[in-house]
FINU-798212 format. One record per residue (C-alpha): residue in three letters; y, x, z. Coordinates in steps of 0.2 Angstrom, whole numbers, plus 5000, padded with zeros to 4 digits. Example, Ala and Ser with C-alpha at 12.3 -4.5 7.8 and 13.67 -1.06 7.14 Angstrom:
# residues 2
ALA497850625039SER499550685036
END
This chain:
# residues 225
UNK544254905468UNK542954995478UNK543355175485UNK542655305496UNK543655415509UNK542855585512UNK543955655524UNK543555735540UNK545655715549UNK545255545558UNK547055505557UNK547455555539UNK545755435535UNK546455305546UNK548155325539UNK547455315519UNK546355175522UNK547655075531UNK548755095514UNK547255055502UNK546554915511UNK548654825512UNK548354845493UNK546954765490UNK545654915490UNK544054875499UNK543855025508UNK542255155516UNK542655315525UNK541355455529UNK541855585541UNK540455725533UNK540255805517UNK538255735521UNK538855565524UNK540055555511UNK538755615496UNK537255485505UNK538755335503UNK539155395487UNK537455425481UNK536855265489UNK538455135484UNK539555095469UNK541255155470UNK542655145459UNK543355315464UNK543255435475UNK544555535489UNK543555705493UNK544355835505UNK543756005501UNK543756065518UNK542155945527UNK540955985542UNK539055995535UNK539355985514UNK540956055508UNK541855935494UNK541556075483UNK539656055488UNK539755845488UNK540555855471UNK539455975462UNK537855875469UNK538555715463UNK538655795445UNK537055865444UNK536355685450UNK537355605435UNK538455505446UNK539955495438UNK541255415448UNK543055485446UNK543255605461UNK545255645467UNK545155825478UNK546155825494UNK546455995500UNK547556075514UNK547356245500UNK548656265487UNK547956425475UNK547756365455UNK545856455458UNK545556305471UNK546156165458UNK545356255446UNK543456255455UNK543756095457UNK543756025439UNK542556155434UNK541456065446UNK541555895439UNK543255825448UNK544455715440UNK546255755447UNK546755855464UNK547855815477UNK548755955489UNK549055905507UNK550455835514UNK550355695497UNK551155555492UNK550355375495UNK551255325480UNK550355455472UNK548755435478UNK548755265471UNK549555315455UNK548055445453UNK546555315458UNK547255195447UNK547255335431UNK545755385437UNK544755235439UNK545455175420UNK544555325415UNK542955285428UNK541355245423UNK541555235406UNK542955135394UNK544055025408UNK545754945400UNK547354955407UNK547554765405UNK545854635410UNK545954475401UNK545254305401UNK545654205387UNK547554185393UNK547154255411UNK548054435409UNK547754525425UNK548754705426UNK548154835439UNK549354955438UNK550754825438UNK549954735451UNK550454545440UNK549454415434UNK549954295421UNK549254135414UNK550054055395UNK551554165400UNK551854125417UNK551954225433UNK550654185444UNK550654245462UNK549354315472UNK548854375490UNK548554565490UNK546554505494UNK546454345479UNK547254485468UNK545654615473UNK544554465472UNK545054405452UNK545354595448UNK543254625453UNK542754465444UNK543654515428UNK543254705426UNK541454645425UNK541954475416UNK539954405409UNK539254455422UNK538554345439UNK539154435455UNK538654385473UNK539454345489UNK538754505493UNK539154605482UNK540854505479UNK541054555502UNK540654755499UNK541754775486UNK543254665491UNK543354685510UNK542054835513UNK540154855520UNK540654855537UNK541254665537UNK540154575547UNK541054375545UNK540354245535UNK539954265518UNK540754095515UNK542454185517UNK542054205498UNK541954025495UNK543754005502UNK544554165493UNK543754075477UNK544653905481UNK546253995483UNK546054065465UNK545453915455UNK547053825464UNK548153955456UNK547454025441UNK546353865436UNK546853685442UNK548853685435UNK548053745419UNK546753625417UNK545353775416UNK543553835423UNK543954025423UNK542754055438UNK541053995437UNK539953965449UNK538153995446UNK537353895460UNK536053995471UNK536854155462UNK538654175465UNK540154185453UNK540854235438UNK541954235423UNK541254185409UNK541254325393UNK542254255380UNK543154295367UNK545054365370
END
């Protein structure tokens, strides 16, 4: 999952981003409500972490803008403010769930995950592959009934290729939304991450789950569950 930090406290950024990316998240942070609607306007995120209180573009601003360009991606509020009007300006505006400061990082991830279920449109609780049952919120993944374990990054990697299951995606597009835009390595880390998972989820199984589409990039193929 792909998500945006909008906050202008370096060390809370720092500190959220830290958290996310140990679980898997790929992660961006924008220090400005000017920078954060351009990466937001610009890039596909699953959700979105907005402080209110932002240099430039307040998050009510960056919200509200968002909307009006019909960018729907689910937006949680961060806010240092505590008043039900504040909460309530910010739903009106467009904003899926609101978070007071000091928070909870069990929380936050509780709330991204609920949020991003509800995201761009229909997203299940449970992605499946044929008898590849990958479980976000749980964090598990299960092949014919077993347990199947998984690095915090293979997990991010076959949890991308499976929420868009049919469809062909990239080493690059597979890079921004696993690690994050600023990784400047070799795109082959892909290749190697892809290995991992056919190892584990494929070979003991004797299946193909992960395609790969040469001169394309990869995916799972859309078949009926």
């Amino acid at each position: 999952m792909r998500v945006l930090i909008v906050e202008d406290e370096a060390n809370l950024a720092a500190v959220v981003k830290a958290g996310l990316t140990a679980e898997g998240y790929a992660v961006d942070v924008m220090a400005t409500g000017v920078d954060g609607l351009w990466a937001a306007t610009e890039h596909t995120y699953d959700a979105i972490i907005l402080d209110i209180m932002l240099p430039g573009l307040n998050g009510y601003e960056v919200c509200r803008t968002l909307r009006q360009r019909q960018i729907w991606t689910p937006i949680i509020m961060l806010t240092a403010k505590d008043g039900e009007y504040d909460l309530a300006d910010a739903l009106d505006l467009g904003a899926d769930d609101y978070l007071t400061k000091p928070f909870s990082f069990v929380v936050l991830l509780a709330r991204l995950r609920a949020v991003a279920r509800r995201g761009h449109g229909q997203r299940p609780t449970v992605l499946a592959a044929d008898d590849l049952v990958l479980d976000p919120a749980a964090r598990t993944v299960t092949r014919a009934g077993d347990q199947i374990t998984l690095t915090t990054r293979e997990f991010a990697l076959l949890e991308f290729l499976m929420r868009h299951k049919g469809d062909v995606m990239s080493k690059r597009a597979i890079i921004e939304n696993v690690w994050d835009m600023s990784f400047d390595g070799d795109d082959n880390i892909v290749e190697v991450y892809i290995m991992y998972l056919r190892k584990k989820i494929d070979q003991p199984y004797g299946r193909a789950t992960i395609e790969t589409v040469r001169g394309a990039g990869y995916r799972i193929a859309s078949k009926p569950d």
